[in-house]
C-alpha angles and dihedrals in degrees: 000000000000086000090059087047105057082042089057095041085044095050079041096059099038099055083042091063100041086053088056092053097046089053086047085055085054103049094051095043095115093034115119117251090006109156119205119253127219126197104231103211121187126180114256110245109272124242121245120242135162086277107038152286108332118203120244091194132246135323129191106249096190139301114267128209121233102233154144107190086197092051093048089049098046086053100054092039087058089041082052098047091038087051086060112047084038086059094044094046092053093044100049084046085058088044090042082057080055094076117027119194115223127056089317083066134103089238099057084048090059103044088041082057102051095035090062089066087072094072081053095053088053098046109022094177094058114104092175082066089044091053087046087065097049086050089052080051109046097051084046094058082044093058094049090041085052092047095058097040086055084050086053100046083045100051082044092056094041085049102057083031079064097051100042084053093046085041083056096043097049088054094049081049088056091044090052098053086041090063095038079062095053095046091045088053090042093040076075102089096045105251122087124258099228102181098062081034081066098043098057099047082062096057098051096049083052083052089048081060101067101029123001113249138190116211134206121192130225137222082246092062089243113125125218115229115206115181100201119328096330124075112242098172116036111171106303095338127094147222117203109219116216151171119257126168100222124211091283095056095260117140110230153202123236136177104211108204114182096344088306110118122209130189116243098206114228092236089073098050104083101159145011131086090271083054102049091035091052094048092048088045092038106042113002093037086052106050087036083060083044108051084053092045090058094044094057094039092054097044094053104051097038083054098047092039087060100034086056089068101059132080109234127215091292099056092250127122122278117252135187114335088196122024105254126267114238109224108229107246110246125270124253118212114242100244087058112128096187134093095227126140121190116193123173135203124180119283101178127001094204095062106050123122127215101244149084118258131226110199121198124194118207080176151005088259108039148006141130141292128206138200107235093197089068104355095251108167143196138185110236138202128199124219155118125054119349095009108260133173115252118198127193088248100008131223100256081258139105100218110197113203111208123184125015120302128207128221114262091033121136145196154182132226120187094175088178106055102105101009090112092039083060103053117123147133114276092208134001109213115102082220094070087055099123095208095139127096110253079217134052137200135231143182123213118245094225094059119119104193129089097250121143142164120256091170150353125194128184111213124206084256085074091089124147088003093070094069098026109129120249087359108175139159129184135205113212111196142207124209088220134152103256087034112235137173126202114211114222116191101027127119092213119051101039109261096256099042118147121201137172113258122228123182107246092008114120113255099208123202136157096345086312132107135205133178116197130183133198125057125285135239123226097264094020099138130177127203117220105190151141110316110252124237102274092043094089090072105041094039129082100163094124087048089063093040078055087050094045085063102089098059096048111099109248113164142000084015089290129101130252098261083052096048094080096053084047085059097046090047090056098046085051103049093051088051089056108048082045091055096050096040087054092054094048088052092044096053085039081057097043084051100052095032091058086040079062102040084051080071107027104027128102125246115193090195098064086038094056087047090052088036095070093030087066093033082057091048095038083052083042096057089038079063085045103057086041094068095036086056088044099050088037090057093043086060094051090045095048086044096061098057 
C-alpha cells in the first residue's frame, strides 16, 4: 500500500507544481520581458517484480523557459536601432521649426529687406522709404539673432537630454551586473533561475534603448555587456559611461573604469537614444548652426561691402550696413606644443562652405586642412605677409597664422558659430543710408549719336577710385562698323583700351558698371567720374547695385535670396529621410518583437486549457491517495483482529 501511496504523493506534488506554474504564467502575463515557463515531468524508474517493471509514478525533472536566445536578441537590436532613429527624427523635426518657410521665413526677411531699397531708388530724397529699409533690416538681424538663440536652446536641450539618458543608462548597467551576481550564486544548484534570467534580459534590452550592446556569456552564468566597442558590464564589475567634448568640438561618448576614461567611437554605435542624440548634436545640429552662420556671414559682408561704395545723404562715404561679424579664432587641441594662432576673415563670399575646419600642421611652414562636413581635404602652405595659409581651391576664407607651429599641431575652425548671434544694424539714421553712386555719368553735349544711359553701379571693387580727386575716365567711340570705344584715364582696364560696343551689354571699368543703349557717332565720348556734391540726394544708383544683391550668386551656384531655401531643402530633406527611415525601424521592431513574444509570450488561452487539465489530475490523484489511505486503513484495522 505504501507503493500506491508515494505514487499518489508524488502525482500529487508534481501537478501541483505544474498548477503553480501555470498560475505564475498568468500572473505575468502582462510582465515585460516575462518568458513563459513550462513544468518538465518525467516517469520514476519502475521496480522490477516477477511480472515486470512496476511504476512508481512521476517526478518533476526541472522548469524550462520558454525561450529563443536569437529571437530575444533580435528584438532588442531592432528596439535599439528604432530608439534612434526615433530620437534623430524628433530632433531634426525641432531643428526643421527653426527655420519656417512663408513669410515667417528668413528668406522672406531677406527679400522683404532688399526689396525696400526699390521705393528708395524711385524717390531718393525720401528718408521715410530709407527707414523703411532699416526697419526691413532690423527685423531681418532679429530674426537671425532668434534663430540662433532657438539653435542654442536646441543643442542645450539635446545636451541635458544626453546626460539624463547616459544617467539612465549607468543605473540599468549596475542593475545588470546586480542581477549577474544573484544567477551566478543560483546557477549553483544546477537548475536556472528563470525568473532573474528574465530579469536581466530586460534589463539589457532597457539598456538597448539608450545605447546598442552586444553580450557574451560566461560558465558562471553571469553575461558581459559591451556598448560599442568598450565592456561595460564584466561579471559583477562596472564601467560609467559618460560625456566628454574632445579636442574637435564632438560631443562623446566615454566608459570611465577605475578613473581611466576611454573613448566609445560613434561608428559602433549603431543604435540607442545616446546614439541618435550624439549624431544629430554632433553632425545635423552642426551643419543646421552652420548653414545659418554662413547666411549671415555672407550677407553681411556681401551687403557692407556694397554699401561701402556708395556716398549717403550727407555726401560722406558709406560705411558698414551690419556691424561686422568677428570670426572665432581657431581652437587649438589641447596636446599642441606650439604658439601658433590661426584667425580667419572672409576672403570671398562666394566661395564659403558650410562646415567647420580641422587644420593639421606637418610644419611650421605647411599641412592639410579638411572639410569636416565631407572630409574633403588639402594640403596647405603658409606663407607671404602676414603669413597666411593658401589652399589649391581655397575655403572662402583668409586664414592668418600668428606665432610658431609645430609640426603635429592641430586645430579647429568653426568660422560660423556665432556669425547669426552677431547680426545687427551698424547706425540708425536713415541719413547715413549710403544708397548714391560714388560715380556719376555724363554725355557730352557735342555728341551726335543716340547714345544714353539706362544705368550706372559702383562694385566693391570701386575702392580708392571712388574717393580719388578729380577721377575721371572717359569712353571715346567709333561709329564702326562694328561699333568700339576705347577708354582713356582708367586702371583696368588698361587707359587706351579699345573694345567692341554692344547696346544693353555692361560696360565694366575700375569696380564700376554702365549699360548704355542707342548707337554711337564717330567722337561721341562719356565721362564716367567722381559724383559731384549734390549727387548724393538725387541719386540712388548704389540702392539698385544692393538690390541687385539677391540675384547675384553667392554661394552653392544660387543667389542670396535662394540660399535660405538651400538651407531649408536641405533641413528637410534630412527630416524626412530621417521620418521614413524611423517607421520602417519601428515596423522592423513590431515585427521581431512579436517573432519573440510567439515563443516567450504568454496565451491564456492555452494556460487556462492547461490550467483545468492539471486542476482535473491533481483531484485525480487527491482520489488516488483517498483510496490508498482507505485500503491502507482497511488493512490496519483486519490486521488487528
Amino acid at each position: 500500500m505504501s507503493s500506491l501511496l508515494n505514487v499518489a504523493a508524488r502525482a500529487l506534488m508534481a501537478n501541483q507544481a505544474v498548477l503553480n506554474t501555470v498560475g505564475h504564467n498568468i500572473a505575468n502575463v502582462n510582465t515585460p520581458g516575462y518568458s513563459r515557463q513550462t513544468t518538465v515531468l518525467s516517469p520514476v524508474a519502475g521496480q522490477f517484480s516477477g511480472g515486470g517493471y512496476i511504476g512508481k509514478g512521476v517526478e518533476l525533472v526541472t522548469v524550462q523557459r520558454n525561450y529563443s536566445e536569437f529571437l530575444t536578441k533580435q528584438s532588442a537590436l531592432a528596439k535599439s536601432t528604432a530608439a534612434l532613429d526615433a530620437a534623430r527624427s524628433q530632433r531634426l523635426s525641432q531643428l526643421q521649426d527653426v527655420f519656417p518657410s512663408g513669410t515667417d521665413g528668413l528668406g522672406s526677411a531677406i527679400t522683404d529687406m532688399l526689396n525696400a531699397f526699390s521705393d528708395v531708388v524711385s524717390a531718393p530724397t525720401d528718408l521715410t522709404a530709407r527707414s523703411v529699409v532699416l526697419t526691413r533690416a532690423d527685423e531681418l538681424t532679429a530674426r537671425l539673432r532668434q534663430a540662433s538663440q532657438q539653435l542654442g536652446d536646441l543643442k542645450s536641450g539635446v545636451s541635458q537630454e544626453l546626460q539624463n539618458s547616459v544617467t539612465s543608462a549607468n543605473s540599468i548597467i549596475g542593475r545588470i551586473a546586480a542581477v549577474n551576481d544573484q544567477i551566478a550564486r543560483a546557477t549553483g544548484n544546477g537548475q536556472t533561475p528563470n525568473d532573474l534570467l528574465d530579469q536581466r534580459d530586460q534589463l539589457v534590452s532597457q539598456l538597448n534603448q539608450y545605447a546598442q550592446t552586444s553580450t557574451v556569456a560566461a560558465s558562471d552564468g553571469t553575461l558581459s555587456v559591451f556598448v560599442g566597442n568598450q565592456a561595460v558590464v564584466l561579471g559583477t564589475t562596472t564601467a560609467q559611461l559618460a560625456l566628454k567634448t574632445d579636442d574637435y568640438g564632438e560631443l562623446k561618448l566615454m566608459a570611465d573604469r577605475d578613473g581611466v576614461e576611454t573613448s566609445i567611437d560613434e561608428f559602433h554605435l549603431a543604435g540607442g537614444e545616446i546614439a541618435g542624440n550624439l549624431r544629430f548634436y554632433n553632425k545635423d545640429l552642426t551643419e543646421g548652426a552652420n548653414l545659418l552662420g554662413r547666411l549671415a556671414l555672407s550677407l553681411a559682408t556681401t551687403v557692407n561691402a556694397q554699401h561701402q561704395v556708395g556716398v549717403d545723404f550727407n555726401g560722406n562715404a558709406g560705411g558698414n550696413f551690419f556691424t561686422p561679424i568677428t570670426i572665432p579664432d581657431a581652437r587649438a587641441a589641447s596636446f599642441n606644443t606650439g604658439t601658433a594662432t590661426v584667425s580667419a576673415t572672409v576672403g570671398d563670399a562666394s566661395q564659403l562652405e558650410a562646415s567647420n575646419y580641422q587644420i593639421l600642421f606637418t610644419s611650421a611652414t605647411g599641412g592639410s586642412i579638411t572639410r569636416l562636413s565631407d572630409g574633403v581635404a588639402e594640403n596647405f602652405t603658409v606663407s607671404g605677409t602676414p603669413p597666411t595659409i593658401q589652399t589649391a581651391s581655397g575655403t572662402g576664407l583668409t586664414l592668418t597664422v600668428s606665432g610658431t607651429p609645430n609640426a603635429g599641431d592641430a586645430y579647429v575652425l568653426e568660422p560660423y558659430a556665432t556669425a547669426a548671434s552677431q547680426m545687427q544694424m551698424a547706425f540708425s539714421s536713415p541719413r547715413e543710408l549710403a544708397v548714391a553712386n560714388p560715380v556719376e555719368a555724363s554725355i557730352a553735349s557735342t555728341n551726335t549719336g543716340s547714345l544714353a544711359v539706362t544705368s550706372l553701379q559702383a562694385t566693391p571693387a570701386l575702392g580708392a577710385n571712388a574717393t580719388t580727386t578729380g577721377y575721371a575716365a572717359t569712353l571715346t567711340f567709333a561709329a564702326g562698323p562694328p561699333a568700339t570705344y576705347t577708354v582713356t584715364g582708367s586702371g583696368t582696364p588698361a587707359s587706351g583700351t579699345t573694345a567692341s560696343y554692344v547696346p544693353g551689354q555692361t560696360i565694366s571699368i575700375d569696380g564700376w558698371e554702365l549699360k548704355l543703349t542707342g548707337s554711337p557717332q564717330d567722337g561721341d565720348t562719356i565721362q564716367v567720374g567722381k559724383a559731384t556734391s549734390d549727387f548724393s540726394q538725387r541719386n540712388a544708383g548704389n540702392a539698385s547695385a544692393l538690390m541687385n544683391r539677391r540675384d547675384k550668386t553667392l554661394f552653392d551656384g544660387g543667389s542670396l535670396s535662394d540660399g535660405y531655401a538651400s538651407l531649408i531643402a536641405q533641413i528637410g530633406v534630412r527630416t524626412q529621410a530621417a521620418q521614413y527611415a524611423s517607421s520602417v525601424s519601428d515596423q522592423i521592431a513590431a515585427s521581431t518583437e512579436s517573432d519573440r513574444t510567439a515563443v516567450s509570450g504568454v496565451n491564456l488561452d492555452e494556460e487556462a486549457a492547461r490550467l483545468l487539465q492539471f486542476q482535473q489530475a491533481y483531484q485525480a490523484c487527491s482520489k488516488m491517495v483517498q483510496i490508498a489511505n482507505g485500503i491502507f486503513d482497511s488493512l490496519i484495522a483486519n490486521m488487528g483482529r
